[in-house]
C-alpha positions in Angstrom: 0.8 362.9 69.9 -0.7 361.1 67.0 -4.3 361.8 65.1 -5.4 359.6 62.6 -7.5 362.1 60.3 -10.8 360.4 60.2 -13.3 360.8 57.2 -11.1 361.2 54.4 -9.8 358.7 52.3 -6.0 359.0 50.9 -6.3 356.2 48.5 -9.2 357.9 46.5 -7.1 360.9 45.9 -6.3 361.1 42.1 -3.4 362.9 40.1 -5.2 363.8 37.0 -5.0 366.2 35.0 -1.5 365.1 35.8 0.2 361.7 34.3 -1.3 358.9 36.0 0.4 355.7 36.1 0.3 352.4 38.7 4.2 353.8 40.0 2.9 357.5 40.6 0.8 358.1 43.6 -1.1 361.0 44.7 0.2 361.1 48.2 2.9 359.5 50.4 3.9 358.9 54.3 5.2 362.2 54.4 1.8 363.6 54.2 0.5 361.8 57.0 3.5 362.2 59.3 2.8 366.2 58.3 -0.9 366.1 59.4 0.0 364.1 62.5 3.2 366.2 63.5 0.9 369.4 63.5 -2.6 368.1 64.7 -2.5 369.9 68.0 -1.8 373.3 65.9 -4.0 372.5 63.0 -6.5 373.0 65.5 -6.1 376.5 66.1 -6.7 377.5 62.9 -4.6 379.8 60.9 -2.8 377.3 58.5 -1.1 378.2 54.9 0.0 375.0 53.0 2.7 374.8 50.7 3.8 372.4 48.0 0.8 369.7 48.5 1.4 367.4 45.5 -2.4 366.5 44.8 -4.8 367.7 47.9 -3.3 365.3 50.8 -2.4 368.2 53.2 -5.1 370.3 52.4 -8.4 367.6 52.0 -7.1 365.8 55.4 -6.9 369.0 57.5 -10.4 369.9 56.2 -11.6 366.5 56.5 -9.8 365.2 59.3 -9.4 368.4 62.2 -11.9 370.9 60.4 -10.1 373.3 58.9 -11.4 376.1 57.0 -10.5 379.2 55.5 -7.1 377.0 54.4 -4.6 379.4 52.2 -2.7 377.0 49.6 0.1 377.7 47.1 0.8 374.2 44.7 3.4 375.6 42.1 2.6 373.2 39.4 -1.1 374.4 37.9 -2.0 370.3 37.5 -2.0 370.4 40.9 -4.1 373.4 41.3 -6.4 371.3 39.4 -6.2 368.1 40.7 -6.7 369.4 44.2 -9.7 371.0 43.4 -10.8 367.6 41.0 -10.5 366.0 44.8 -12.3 368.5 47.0 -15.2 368.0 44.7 -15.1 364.6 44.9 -14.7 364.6 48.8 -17.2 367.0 49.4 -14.9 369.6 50.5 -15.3 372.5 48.2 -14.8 375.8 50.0 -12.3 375.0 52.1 -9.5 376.4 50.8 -8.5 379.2 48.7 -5.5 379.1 46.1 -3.2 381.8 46.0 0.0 382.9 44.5 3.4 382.8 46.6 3.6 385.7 48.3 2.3 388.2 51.3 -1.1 387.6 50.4 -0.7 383.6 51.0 1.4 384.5 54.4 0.2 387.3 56.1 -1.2 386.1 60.0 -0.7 382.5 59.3 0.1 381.1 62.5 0.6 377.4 61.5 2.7 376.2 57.4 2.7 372.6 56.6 5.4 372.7 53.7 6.4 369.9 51.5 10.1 370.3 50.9 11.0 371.2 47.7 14.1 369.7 46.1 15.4 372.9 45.3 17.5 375.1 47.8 16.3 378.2 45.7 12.9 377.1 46.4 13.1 376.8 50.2 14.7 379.9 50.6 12.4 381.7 48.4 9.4 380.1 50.8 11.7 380.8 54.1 12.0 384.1 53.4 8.5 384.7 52.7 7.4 382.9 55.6 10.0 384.6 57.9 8.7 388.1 56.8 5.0 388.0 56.5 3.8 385.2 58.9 2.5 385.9 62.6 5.8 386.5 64.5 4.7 383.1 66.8 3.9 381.2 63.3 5.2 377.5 63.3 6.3 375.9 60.2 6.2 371.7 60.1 8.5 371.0 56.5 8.3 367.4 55.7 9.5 365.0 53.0 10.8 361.7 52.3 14.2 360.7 53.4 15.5 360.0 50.3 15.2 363.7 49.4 15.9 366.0 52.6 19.6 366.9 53.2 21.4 368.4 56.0 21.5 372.0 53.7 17.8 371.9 53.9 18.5 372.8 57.8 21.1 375.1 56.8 18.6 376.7 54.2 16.0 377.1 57.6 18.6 378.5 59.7 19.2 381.8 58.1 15.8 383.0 58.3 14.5 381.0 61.4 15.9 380.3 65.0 14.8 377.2 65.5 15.0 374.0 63.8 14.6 370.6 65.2 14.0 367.1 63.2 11.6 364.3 64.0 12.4 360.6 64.5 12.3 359.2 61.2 8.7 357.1 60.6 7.9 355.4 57.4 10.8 356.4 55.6 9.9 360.3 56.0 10.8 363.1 58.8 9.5 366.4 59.3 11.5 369.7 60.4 9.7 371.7 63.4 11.1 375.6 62.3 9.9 378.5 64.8 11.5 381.7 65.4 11.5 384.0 62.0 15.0 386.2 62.7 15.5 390.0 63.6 16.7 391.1 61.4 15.9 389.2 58.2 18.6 388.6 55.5 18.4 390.6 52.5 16.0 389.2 49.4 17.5 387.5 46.3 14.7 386.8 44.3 14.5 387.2 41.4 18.1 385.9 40.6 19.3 387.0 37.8 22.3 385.5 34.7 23.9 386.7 31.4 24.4 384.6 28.8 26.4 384.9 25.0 24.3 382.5 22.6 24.9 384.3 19.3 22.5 387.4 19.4 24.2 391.4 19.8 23.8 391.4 23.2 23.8 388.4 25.6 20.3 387.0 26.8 19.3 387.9 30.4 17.2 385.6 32.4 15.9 385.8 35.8 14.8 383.1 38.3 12.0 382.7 41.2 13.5 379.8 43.5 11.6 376.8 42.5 11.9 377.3 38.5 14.3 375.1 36.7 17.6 375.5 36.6 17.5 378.6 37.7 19.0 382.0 36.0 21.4 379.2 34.2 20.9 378.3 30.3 19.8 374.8 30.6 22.4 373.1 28.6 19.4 371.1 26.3 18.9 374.5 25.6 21.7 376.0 24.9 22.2 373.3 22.7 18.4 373.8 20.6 18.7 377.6 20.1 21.4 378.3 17.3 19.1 375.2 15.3 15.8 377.2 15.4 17.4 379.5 13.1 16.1 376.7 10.9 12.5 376.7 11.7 9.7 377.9 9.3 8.6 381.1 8.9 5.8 382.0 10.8 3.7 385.1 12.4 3.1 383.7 15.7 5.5 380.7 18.3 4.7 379.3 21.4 7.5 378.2 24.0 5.9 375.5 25.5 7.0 374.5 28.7 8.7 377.6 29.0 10.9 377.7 32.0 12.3 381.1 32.4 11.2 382.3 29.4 15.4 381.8 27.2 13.6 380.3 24.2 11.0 382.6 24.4 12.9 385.4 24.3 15.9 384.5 22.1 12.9 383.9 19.4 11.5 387.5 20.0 15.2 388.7 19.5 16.1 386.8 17.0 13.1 387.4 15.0 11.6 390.8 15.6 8.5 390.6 13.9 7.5 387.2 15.8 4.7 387.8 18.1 5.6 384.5 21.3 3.3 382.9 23.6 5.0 381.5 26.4 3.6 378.9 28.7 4.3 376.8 31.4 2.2 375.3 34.2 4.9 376.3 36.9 4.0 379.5 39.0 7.7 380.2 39.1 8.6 379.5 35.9 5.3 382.5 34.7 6.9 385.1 37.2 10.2 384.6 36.3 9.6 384.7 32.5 8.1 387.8 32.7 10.9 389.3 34.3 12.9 387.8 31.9 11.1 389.4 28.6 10.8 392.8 30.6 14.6 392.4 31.0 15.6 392.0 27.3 12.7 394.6 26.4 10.5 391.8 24.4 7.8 391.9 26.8 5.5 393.7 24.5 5.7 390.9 21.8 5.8 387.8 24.2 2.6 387.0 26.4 3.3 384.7 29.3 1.0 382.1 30.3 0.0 379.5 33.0 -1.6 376.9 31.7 -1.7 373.2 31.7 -0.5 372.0 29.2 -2.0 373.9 26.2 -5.3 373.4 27.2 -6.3 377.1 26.9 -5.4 376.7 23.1 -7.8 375.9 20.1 -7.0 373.2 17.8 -5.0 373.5 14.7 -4.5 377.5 15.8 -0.1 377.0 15.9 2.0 377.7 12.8 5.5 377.1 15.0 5.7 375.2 18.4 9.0 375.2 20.4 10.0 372.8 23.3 12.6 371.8 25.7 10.3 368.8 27.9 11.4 368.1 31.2 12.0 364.3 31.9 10.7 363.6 35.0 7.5 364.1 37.4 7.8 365.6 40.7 11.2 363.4 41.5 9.7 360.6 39.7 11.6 360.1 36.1 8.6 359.1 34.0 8.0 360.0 29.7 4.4 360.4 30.5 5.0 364.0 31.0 6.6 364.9 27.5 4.5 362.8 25.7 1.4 364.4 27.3 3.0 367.7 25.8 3.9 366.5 22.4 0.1 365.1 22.2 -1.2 368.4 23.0 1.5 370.5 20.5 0.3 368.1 18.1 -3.6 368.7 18.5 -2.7 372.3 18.5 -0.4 372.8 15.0 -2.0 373.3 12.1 -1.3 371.2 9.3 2.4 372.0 8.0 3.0 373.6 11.5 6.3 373.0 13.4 7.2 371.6 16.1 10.7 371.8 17.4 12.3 369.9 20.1 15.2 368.9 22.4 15.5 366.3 24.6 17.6 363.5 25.5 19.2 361.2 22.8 18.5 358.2 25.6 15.2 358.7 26.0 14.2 358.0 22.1 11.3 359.9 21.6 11.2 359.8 17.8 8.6 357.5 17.4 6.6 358.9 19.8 6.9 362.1 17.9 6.1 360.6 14.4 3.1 359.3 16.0 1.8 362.1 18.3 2.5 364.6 15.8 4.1 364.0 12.3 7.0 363.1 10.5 10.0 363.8 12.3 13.0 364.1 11.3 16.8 364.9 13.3 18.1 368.2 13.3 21.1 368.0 15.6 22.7 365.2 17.8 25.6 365.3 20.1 26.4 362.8 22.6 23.7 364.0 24.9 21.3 366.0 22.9 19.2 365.1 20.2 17.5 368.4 18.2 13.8 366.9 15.8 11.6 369.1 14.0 8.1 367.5 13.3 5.8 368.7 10.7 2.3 368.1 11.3 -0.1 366.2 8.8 
């Protein structure tokens, strides 16, 4: 059966506070196949979403069926924001309440309307929490764009759920009907957890919620930045922005024991797991870990030292926007003769952009992957 939620508009949905550009949207046919898939269940209340990009799933159930009382968990914080930058504007305030990943999102929902992330980690992490804290009869509609889902998605689904059945395929898009949580459950993985030798007495330990990057690997941009900062100014006080698990933040706190660390990131996963990470190599009480977009939280000119590893794409969109956005905000944040040190891509060429956005850069390190820049603000 197919509903066309009435009384919301898709197109005026916005991204911002995330990047905004004319090839990044703020929804997609997957949405609407989502909402039409579940309309009859929609309907009878109970619903949890998961993973809506920018307010799609959330603003047409409440605009289109009436939904209320709508628990949602968006891992990226822009998208905390933006959703709730929407509801204003829609006039739908109040219907929803944003929660953190766990039982508290999950307990008694009857109906989930999941995005699927790209991450196998990710999906079993939300499987798992679904099959062991929703309503034993809940039904869970997990939809995405073709281009995206694979065949282990369904594998993913099977250990934690007895039924899973596909959709035809509309728009490019298909959604997975999952019912049937298992009895009993597999045992929990999360956090996941990895060693690894870069230098320091004792090798760094990280640890991984699913749907952080890279999981508990050393991301090899990373790997590649850390034996470099030995380089970087003196200073009292570093932030890790964009901090992942938390490896730069701690191998700083290690590696300089009277550094005090803010680490931040606007990925829910990525806060939980760096906290287990610094509580794991016994820094937590010299690292604070934020979520934050951005550094928006943070007063101008307030940094002496700013440390970052930007990702490279949006979502599954590759796009600069995002790591420029961060380099603009590191550079509002340093004060003047304040560092900031990066890794990224040689391809990608940001060097200008960081002379501009920041100060004069200069190269650290480059091998045929990696480029390493330190840029002194003004």
């Amino acid at each position: 059966m197919t509903h066309a939620p009435a009384g919301f508009d898709f197109e005026a949905l916005r991204r911002y506070p995330d990047v905004e550009a004319g090839n990044l949207q703020a929804h997609d046919a997957a949405d609407r196949l989502l909402l039409d898939t579940a309309a009859d269940r929609l309907l009878a209340g109970g619903v949890v979403v998961i993973g809506d990009s920018y307010g799609a799933l959330t603003l047409g159930a409440a605009a289109g069926y009436g939904v209320r009382e709508i628990r949602v968990h968006q891992d990226p914080y822009s998208g905390e924001l933006a959703l709730q930058r929407n509801a204003d504007a829609a006039g739908l305030a109040g219907t929803f309440s944003s929660l953190p990943l766990g039982p508290e999102l999950l307990t008694g929902a009857r109906t989930v309307l999941l995005r699927l992330p790209r991450s196998l980690d990710a999906l079993e992490e939300i499987a798992a929490l679904i099959a062991r804290h929703a309503d034993p009869r809940v039904v869970v509609y997990a939809g995405g764009r073709l281009k995206h889902m694979t065949t282990a998605m369904n594998t993913v689904l099977s250990r934690w759920f007895g039924s899973v059945t596909a959709s035809l395929a509309r728009q490019k898009s298909r959604v997975l009907t999952v019912s049937a949580p298992l009895d009993p459950l597999p045992a929990n993985r999360f956090p996941l957890a990895g060693q690894h030798d870069v230098g320091l007495p004792a090798p760094l330990e990280l640890r991984a919620y699913g749907a952080a990057f890279a999981g508990a690997s050393l991301d090899i941009g990373t790997r590649f930045l850390l034996p470099h900062l030995s380089g970087a100014r003196d200073a009292s006080a570093a932030i890790d922005l964009g901090c992942g698990t938390g490896a730069i933040a701690a191998y700083l706190a290690l590696s300089r024991p009277s550094l005090q660390v803010i680490a931040t990131d606007q990925s829910a996963a990525a806060v939980a797991s760096a906290v287990q990470t610094m509580a794991a190599n016994g820094v937590a009480d010299r690292v604070q870990v934020y979520r934050d977009d951005a550094l928006s939280t943070r007063p101008d000119a307030s940094a002496e030292l700013v440390v970052l590893n930007p990702p490279f794409h949006i979502g599954a969109s590759v796009h600069a926007g995002i790591a420029l956005k961060l380099f603009a905000d590191a550079g509002r944040v340093l004060a003047p003769g304040g560092e900031l040190w990066t890794v990224w891509n040689s391809h990608l060429t940001y060097k200008a952009a960081l002379n501009r956005l920041v100060g004069p850069t200069r190269e650290v390190a480059r091998n045929p992957k990696f480029t390493v820049t330190v840029s002194t603000r003004r």
